[in-house]
C-alpha positions as CSV (number, residue, x, y, z in Angstrom):
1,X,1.6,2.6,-13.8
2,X,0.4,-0.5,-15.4
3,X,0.1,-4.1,-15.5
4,X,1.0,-6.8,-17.8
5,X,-1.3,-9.8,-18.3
6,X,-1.9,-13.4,-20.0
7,X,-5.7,-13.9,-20.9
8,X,-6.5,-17.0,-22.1
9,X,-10.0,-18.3,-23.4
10,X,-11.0,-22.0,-25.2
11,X,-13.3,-21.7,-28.2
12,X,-15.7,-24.5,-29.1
13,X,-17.8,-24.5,-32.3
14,X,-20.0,-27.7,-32.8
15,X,-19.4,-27.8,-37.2
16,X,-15.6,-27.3,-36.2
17,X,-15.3,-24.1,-37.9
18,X,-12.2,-22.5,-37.2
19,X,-12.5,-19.2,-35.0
20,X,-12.7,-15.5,-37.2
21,X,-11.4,-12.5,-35.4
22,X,-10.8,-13.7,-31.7
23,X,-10.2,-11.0,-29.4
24,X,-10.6,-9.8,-26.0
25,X,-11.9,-6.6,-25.0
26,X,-10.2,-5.7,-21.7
27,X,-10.5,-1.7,-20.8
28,X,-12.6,-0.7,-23.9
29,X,-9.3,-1.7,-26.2
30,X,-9.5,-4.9,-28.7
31,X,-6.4,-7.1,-27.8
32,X,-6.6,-9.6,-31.1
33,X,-5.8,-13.2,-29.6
34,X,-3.5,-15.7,-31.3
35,X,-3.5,-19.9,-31.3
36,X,-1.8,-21.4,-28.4
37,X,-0.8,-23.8,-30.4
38,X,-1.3,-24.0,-34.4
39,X,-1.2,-28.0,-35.1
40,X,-4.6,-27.9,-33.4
41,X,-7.1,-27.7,-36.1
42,X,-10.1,-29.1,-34.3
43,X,-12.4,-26.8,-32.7
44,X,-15.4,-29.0,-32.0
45,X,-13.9,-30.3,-28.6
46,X,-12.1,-26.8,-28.1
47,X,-8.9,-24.5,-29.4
48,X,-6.7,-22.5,-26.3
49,X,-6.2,-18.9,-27.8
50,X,-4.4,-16.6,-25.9
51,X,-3.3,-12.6,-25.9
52,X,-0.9,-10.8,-23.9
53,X,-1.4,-6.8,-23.0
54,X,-1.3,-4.4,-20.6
55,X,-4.1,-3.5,-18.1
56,X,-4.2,0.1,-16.6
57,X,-5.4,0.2,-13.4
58,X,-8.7,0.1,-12.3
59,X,-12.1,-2.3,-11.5
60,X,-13.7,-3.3,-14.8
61,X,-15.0,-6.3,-17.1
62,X,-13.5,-8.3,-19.8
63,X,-15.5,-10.5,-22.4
64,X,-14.5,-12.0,-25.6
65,X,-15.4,-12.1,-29.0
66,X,-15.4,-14.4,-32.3
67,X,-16.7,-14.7,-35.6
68,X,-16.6,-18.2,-37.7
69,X,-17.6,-16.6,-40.8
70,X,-21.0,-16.7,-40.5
71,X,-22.1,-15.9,-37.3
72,X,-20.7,-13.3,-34.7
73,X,-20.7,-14.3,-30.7
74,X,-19.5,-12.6,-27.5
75,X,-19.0,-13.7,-23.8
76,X,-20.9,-12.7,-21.3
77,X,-18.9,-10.0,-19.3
78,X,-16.7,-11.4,-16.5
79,X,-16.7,-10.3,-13.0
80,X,-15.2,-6.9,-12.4
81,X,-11.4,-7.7,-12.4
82,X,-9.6,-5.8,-10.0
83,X,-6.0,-4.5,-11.4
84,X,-4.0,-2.7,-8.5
85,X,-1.0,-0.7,-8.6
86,X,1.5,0.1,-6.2
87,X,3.4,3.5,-6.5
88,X,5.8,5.4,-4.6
89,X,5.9,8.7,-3.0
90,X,8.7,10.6,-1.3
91,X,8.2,14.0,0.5
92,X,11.4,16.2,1.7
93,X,13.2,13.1,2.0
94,X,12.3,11.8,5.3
95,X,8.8,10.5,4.9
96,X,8.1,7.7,2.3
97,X,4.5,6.0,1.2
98,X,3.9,3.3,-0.5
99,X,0.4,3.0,-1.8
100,X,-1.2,-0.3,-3.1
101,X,-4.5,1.1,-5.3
102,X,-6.5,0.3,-8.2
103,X,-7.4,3.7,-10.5
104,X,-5.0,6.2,-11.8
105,X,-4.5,8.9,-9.4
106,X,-1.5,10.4,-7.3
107,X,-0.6,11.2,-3.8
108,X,-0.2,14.5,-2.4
109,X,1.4,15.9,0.8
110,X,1.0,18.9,2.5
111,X,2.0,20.7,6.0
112,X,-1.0,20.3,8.5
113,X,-1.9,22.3,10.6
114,X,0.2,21.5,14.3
115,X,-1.6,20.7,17.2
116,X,0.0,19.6,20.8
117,X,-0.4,15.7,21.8
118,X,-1.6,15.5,25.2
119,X,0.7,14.0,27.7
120,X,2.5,12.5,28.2
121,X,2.6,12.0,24.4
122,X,5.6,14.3,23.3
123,X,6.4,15.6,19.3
124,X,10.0,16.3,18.9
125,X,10.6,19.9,18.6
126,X,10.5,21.4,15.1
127,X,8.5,18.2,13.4
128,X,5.8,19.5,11.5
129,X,2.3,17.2,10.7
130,X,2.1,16.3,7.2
131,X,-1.3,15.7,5.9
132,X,-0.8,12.7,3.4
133,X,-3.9,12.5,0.5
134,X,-5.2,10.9,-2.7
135,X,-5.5,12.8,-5.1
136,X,-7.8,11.0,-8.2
137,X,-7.5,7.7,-7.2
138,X,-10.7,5.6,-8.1
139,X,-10.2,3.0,-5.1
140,X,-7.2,2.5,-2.9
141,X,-6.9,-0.2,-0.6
142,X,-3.9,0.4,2.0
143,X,-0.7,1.8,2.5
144,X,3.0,1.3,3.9
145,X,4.1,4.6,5.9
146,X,7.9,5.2,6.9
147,X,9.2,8.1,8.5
148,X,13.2,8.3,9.0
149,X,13.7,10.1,12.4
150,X,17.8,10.4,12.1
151,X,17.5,14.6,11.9
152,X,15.0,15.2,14.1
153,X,15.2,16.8,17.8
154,X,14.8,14.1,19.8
155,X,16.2,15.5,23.0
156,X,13.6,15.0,26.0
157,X,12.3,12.0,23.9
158,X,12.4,8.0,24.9
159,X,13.9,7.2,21.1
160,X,12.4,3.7,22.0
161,X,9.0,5.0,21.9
162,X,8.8,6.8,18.6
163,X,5.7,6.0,16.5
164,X,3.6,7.2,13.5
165,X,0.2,8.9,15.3
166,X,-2.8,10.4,13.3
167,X,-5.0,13.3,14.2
168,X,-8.2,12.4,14.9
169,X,-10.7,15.7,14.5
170,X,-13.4,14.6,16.4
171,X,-11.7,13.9,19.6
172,X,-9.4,16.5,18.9
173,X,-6.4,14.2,20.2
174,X,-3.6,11.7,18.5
175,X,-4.1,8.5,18.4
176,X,-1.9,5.2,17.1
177,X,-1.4,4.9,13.1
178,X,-2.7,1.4,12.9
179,X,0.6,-1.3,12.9
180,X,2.9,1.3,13.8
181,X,5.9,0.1,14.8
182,X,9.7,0.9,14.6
183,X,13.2,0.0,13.2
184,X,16.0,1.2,15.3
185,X,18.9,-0.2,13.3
186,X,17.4,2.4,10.4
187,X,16.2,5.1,12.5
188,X,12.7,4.9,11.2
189,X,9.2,3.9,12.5
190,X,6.4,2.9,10.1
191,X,3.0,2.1,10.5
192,X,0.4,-0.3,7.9
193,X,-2.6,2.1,6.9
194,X,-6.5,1.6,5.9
195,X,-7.0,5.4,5.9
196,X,-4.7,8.4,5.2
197,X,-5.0,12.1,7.5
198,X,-3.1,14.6,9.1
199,X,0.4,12.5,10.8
200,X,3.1,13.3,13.2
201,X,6.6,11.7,14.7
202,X,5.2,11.1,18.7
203,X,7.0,9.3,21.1
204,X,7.2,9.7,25.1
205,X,9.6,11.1,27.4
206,X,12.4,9.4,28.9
207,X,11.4,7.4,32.4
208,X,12.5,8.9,35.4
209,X,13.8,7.1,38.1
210,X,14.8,7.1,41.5
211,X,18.8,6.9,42.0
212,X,20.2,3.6,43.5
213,X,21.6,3.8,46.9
214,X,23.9,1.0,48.1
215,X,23.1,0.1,52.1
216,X,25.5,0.5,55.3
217,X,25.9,-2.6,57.1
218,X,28.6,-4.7,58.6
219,X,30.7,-7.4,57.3
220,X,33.6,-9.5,58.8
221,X,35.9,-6.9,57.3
222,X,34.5,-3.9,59.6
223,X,31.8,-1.0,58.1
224,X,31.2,0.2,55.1
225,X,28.7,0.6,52.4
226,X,27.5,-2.6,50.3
């Protein structure tokens, strides 16, 4: 996926000789650069010269570089410019991410090995982990997680309480995807993510409570139950 983008640069030359060969290089490509606006023949206070092209993604530096037909001149480098990307990945339908990232690269997801929450954390029967990583991505920066819960086994399950849970291998235990929360009205729950791992569909069991009893007692109608 790439980006589109304006550059824009002013070039001044003191004997107002008109600029030679303008261009930016952005991404090791020469993008030539044309006159913002042609009735402008007077360089000494500055000419607007722009370019339009399309940045893959990444982190890198852009300078510029003229000629006025005598003498050649470059920029110094900018700052490394960040370009990021978002892309979309699907897997078996039910588990979408959305990945915001600069660097080419993909996103790959494969079945985890399954480990048992500890209560009274309870994974609907039949949900498999998915492990969810990046595959050749220079730099990523964080990703949207939804996982649409309308096929799965939720019986012995408080529906209320599903959420997105990594595994974490060195305490051997799930803990809470970071901003995990959940959208009933779409049967899925979704979580806002700085790292990617092993996940899983978690949620609690239903509360149990005592039934109500009404009270015996008397009224000015005779006994009976209130």
């Amino acid at each position: 996926m790439n980006t589109p983008f304006r550059l824009k640069v002013t070039y001044y030359d003191a004997d107002n000789d008109p600029a030679r060969n303008l261009s930016a290089v952005a991404a090791g490509a020469l993008v030539p650069m044309a006159e913002s606006d042609p009735d402008d023949q007077n360089t000494a206070d500055g000419k607007d010269f722009y370019c339009e092209t399309v940045l893959p993604s990444g982190i890198y530096a852009i300078r510029f570089e003229v000629s006025d037909g005598v003498l050649f001149n470059r920029s110094n480098d900018t700052g490394n410019l960040t370009v990021t990307n978002r892309a979309v990945f699907r897997y078996q339908g039910f588990l979408e991410l959305e990945l915001f990232y600069a660097g080419r690269g993909g996103v790959e997801f494969t079945p985890s090995r399954q480990h048992d929450p500890q209560p009274p954390l309870v994974k609907p029967a039949g949900e498999s982990e998915i492990n969810v990583s990046e595959s050749d991505i220079d730099r990523w920066w964080w990703a949207n997680i939804t996982y649409n819960y309308s096929d799965a086994n939720l019986k012995g399950i408080n529906v209320s309480t599903l959420r997105l849970y990594w595994y974490d291998p060195l305490t051997r235990n799930f803990t809470l995807a970071e901003n995990a929360g959940q959208d009933t009205a779409r049967n899925i729950t979704y979580a806002n993510v700085t790292r990617l791992g092993s996940l899983a569909l978690i949620g609690h069991p239903p509360v149990n409570r005592a039934p109500w009893r009404g009270w015996a007692g008397t009224s000015p109608y005779g006994k009976g139950r209130r």
